[in-house]
C-alpha positions in Angstrom: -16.9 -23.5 -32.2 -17.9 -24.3 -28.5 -21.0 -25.4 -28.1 -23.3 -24.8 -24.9 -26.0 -26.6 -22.7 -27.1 -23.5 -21.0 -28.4 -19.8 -21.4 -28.3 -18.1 -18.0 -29.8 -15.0 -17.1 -28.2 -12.5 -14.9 -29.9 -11.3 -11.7 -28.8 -7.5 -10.5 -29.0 -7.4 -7.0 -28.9 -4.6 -4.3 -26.4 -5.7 -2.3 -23.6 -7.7 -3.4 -22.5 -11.3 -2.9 -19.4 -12.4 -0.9 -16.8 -13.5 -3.3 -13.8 -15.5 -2.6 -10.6 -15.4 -1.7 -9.8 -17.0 -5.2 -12.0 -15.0 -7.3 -10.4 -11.8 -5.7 -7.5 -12.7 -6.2 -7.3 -13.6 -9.5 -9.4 -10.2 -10.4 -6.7 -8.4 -8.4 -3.9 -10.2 -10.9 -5.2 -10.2 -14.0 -5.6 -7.7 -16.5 -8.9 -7.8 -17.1 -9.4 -4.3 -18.9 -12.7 -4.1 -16.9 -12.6 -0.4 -15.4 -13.1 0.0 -11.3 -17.1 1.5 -12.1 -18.2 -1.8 -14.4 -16.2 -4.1 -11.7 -18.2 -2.4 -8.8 -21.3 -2.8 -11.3 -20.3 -6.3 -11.8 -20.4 -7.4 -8.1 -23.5 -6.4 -7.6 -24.9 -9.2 -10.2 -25.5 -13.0 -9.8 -26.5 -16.0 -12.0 -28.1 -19.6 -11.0 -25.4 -21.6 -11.2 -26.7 -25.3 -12.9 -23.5 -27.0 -11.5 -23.1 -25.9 -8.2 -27.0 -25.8 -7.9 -26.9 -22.2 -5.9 -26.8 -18.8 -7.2 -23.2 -16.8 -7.1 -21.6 -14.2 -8.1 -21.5 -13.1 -11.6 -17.7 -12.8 -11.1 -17.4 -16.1 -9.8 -18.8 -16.9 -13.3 -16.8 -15.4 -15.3 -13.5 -17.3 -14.0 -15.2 -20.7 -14.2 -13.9 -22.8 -16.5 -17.7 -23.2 -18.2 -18.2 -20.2 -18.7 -17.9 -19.0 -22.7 -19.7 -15.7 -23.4 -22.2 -13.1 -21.9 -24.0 -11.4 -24.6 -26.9 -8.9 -23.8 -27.3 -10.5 -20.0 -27.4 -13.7 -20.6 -24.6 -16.2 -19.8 -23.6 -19.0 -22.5 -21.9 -22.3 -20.0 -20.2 -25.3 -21.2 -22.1 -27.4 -17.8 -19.4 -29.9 -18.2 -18.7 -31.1 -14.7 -15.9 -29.9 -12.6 
């Protein structure tokens, strides 16, 4: 079982974050089984990143390679270094 070394809350904000170029295209290619309404809801949410120091996108999250699980709005990450 993975383990984790942080518990991350998700923010929901009124006006979403600018993703990148990367992140959209990757949502745009895979098959993510997410519906259009929960991706639009999705974009308007972000997390304090403890890597990168700065708060992103939730999105963003989800394709990092720390992230594990989200369970009831909260964000399980690996915080192993890039």
């Amino acid at each position: 079982m993975s383990q984790w070394r942080y518990e991350i809350p998700v923010v929901n904000l009124d006006k979403a974050l600018r993703l990148s170029k990367d992140v959209r295209s990757k949502l745009k290619n895979m098959e993510t089984g997410l519906g259009k309404n929960i991706i639009a809801k999705m974009r308007k949410e972000a997390v304090e990143c403890p890597i990168l120091k700065r708060r992103i996108p939730f999105l963003q999250c989800l394709f990092c390679t720390n992230f594990l699980r989200r369970v009831k709005g909260i964000v399980y990450c690996k915080g192993e270094p890039f």
